[in-house]
N, C-alpha and C positions, 0 to 999 in steps of 0.2 A: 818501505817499498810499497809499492801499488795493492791493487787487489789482486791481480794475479802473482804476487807475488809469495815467499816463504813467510815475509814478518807482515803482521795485518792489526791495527790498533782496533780496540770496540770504540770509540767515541774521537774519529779524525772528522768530524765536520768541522767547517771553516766557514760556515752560513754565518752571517754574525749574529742573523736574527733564529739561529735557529731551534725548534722546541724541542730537539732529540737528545738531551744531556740528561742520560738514560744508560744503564749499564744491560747487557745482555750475557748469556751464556755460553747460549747457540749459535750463534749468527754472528756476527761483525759488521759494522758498516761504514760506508766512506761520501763525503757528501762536498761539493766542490760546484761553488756558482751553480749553474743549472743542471750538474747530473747527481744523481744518488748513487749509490751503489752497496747492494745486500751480498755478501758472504756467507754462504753457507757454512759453518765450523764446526764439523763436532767428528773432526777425523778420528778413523781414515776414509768414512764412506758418507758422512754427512746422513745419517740416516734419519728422519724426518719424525721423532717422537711426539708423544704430547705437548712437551715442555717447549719442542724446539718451534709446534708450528702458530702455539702462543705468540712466540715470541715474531716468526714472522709477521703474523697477521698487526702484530701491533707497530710494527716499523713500516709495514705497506699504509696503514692509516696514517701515520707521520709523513710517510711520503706523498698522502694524496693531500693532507693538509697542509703541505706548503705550498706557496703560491706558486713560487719562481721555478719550479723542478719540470725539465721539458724532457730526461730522459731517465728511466732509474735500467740500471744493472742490475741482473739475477745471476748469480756466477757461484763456485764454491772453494774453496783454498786449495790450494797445490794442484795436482796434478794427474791423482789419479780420479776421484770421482765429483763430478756438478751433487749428485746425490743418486744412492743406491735404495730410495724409495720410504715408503714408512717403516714404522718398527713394526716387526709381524707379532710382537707381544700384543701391540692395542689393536690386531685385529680378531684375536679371541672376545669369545660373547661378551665377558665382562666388560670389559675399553669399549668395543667396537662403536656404540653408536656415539660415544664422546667422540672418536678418531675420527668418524664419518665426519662430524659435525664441525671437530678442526679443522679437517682438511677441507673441508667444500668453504668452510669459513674464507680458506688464503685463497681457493682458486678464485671464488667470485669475484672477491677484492681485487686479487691480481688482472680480472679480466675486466674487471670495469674502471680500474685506475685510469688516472685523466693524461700524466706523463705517458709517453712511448714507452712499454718494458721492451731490454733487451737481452736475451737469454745468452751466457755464454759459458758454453758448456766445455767444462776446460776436465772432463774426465766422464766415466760411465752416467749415464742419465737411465736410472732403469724404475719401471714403477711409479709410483709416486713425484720418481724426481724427475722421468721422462713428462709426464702429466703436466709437469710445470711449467717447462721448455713449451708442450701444447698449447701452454694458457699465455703466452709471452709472444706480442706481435711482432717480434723479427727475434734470431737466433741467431749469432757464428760456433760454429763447433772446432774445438783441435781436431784433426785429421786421426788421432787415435783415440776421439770418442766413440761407444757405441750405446742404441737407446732400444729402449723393448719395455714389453709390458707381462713381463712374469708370471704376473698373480695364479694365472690358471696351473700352472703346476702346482702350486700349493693348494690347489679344490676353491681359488675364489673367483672372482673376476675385476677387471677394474672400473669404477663407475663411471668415474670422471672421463678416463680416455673415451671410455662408450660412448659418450657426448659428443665427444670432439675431434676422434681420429679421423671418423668416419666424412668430416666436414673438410679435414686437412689433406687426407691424402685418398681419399675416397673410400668404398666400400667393400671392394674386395682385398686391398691391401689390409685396411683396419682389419678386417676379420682373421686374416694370417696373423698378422700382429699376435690381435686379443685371444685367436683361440689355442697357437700353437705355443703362444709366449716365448718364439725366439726373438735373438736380436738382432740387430740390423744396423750396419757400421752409418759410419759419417758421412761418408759418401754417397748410402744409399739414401739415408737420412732428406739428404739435399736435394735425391733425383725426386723425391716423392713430395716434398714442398715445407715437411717439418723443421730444415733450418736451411737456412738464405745464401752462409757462404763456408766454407771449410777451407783451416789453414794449418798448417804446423803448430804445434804447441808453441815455440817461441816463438813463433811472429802474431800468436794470440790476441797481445796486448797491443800491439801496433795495429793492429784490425778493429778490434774494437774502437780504438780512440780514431781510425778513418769514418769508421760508422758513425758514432755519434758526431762527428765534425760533419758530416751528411745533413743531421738532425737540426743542433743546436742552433744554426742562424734563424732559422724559423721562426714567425711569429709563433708564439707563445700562445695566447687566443687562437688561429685558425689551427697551430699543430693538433689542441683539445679537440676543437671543434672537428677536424677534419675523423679525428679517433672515433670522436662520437658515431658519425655517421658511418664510417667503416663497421665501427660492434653494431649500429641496428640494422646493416644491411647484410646482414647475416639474413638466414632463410628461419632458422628458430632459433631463440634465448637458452643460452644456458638454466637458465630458472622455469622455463616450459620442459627442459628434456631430462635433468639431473636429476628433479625430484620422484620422478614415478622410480628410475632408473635406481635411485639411492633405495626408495620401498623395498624395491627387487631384492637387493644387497642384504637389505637388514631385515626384512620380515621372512623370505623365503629360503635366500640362499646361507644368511647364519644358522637356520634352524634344519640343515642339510648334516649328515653324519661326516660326510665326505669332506665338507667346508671344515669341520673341526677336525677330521684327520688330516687334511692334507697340512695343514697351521701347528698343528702339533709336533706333525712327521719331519715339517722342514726347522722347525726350535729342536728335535732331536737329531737331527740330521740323519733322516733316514728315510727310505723310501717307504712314498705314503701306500698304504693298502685299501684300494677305494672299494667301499659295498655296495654305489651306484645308488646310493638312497639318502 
């Protein structure tokens, strides 16, 4: 079956030429003349470990080194979650700056890739894996996804969204977002510009392949080029705004009592007891 589908191969490329005959863990992937398509795998919530955003980051380089690839998919298996964010194991002190340094690894990749990503968010997008959908220039969602940025109930914040909520759906909304960490359905999703179009979970797969049939006539050359010029006219780079924003993260707000109980209290599952220091 497809990628949205129950049964998903690791290794269904059909590229003849192609370098990815490679096994994975995490992930899945499916590759067909000019679109790509990555699988998020590690039900039931795809949750975005070390191991797993490894393994992305090295299928997003496969993807940006082939030639011919004009569209790649970010999508996750079945039905309940795209991804319910990193593991909050690597964001205790020990992990944390490897995690950091994982994850900004995929988003930059994801954001500078030269194919069109497109995000399809076939269950919760929360955290981490909402992040992702941010970093992916177009997105359809099932009508019973919803997306949010968590982390502050558990005493942290999110870097990456900080970056880039604020550019997507502007400044006042980002901040309800990041500070109350509720969610926000697929509809609302869409009023606010973080994804394009919202359908039924079964007619998911039908929308997608409208979308990329949108895409794929496109010169090959001007679609890149046109990306290009789309990411520099942005008002700031990711690489001007992430890195102070990531300092913040890892030199102040790990070394906060509050950042470690609240990471502790949610691996215990209990409510955290903050000392505001």
């Amino acid at each position: 079956m497809g990628v949205w589908g129950v049964e998903v191969r690791g290794n269904s490329s059909i590229l003849p030429d192609s370098p990815w005959q490679m096994e994975f863990q995490n992930i899945r992937w499916e590759a067909e003349a000019e679109v790509a398509k990555i699988i998020l795998h590690r039900p039931p919530l795809h949750i975005l470990n070390l191991a797993t955003l490894k393994e992305l980051r090295t299928a997003l380089e496969r993807v940006q080194a082939h030639p011919r690839i004009k569209v790649l998919v970010l999508t996750g298996s079945g039905n309940k979650a795209f991804s319910a964010g990193a593991d909050i194991r690597d964001h205790l002190p020990d992990r944390v700056d490897e995690m950091i340094q994982r994850f900004h690894e995929v988003v930059y990749a994801l954001s500078q890739l030269e194919p069109v990503t497109l995000a399809v968010v076939n269950g919760m997008a929360l955290g981490g894996g909402c992040e992702l959908v941010a970093c992916c220039d177009l997105a359809i969602a099932a009508a019973a996804a919803v997306f949010g940025q968590p982390e502050i109930k558990a005493g942290v914040f999110a870097p990456v969204a900080s970056a880039v909520l604020p550019h997507l759906v502007g400044h006042k909304k980002a901040a309800e977002l990041l500070l109350t960490g509720d969610a926000i359905s697929a509809e609302e999703a869409k009023e606010l510009g973080l994804v394009n179009q919202v359908v039924p979970f079964d007619q998911l797969e039908e929308a997608t392949d409208a979308f990329i049939h949108r895409l794929v006539p496109k010169s090959l050359v001007v679609l890149k080029l046109a990306k290009r010029a789309l990411i520099r006219g942005l008002k700031s780079t990711w690489k001007e705004t992430l890195p102070p924003i990531e300092a913040l993260y890892v030199n102040s707000l790990m070394k906060t009592h509050d950042a470690k109980e609240g990471l502790t209290a949610f691996l215990e599952k209990r409510k955290p007891v903050w000392e505001n220091r």
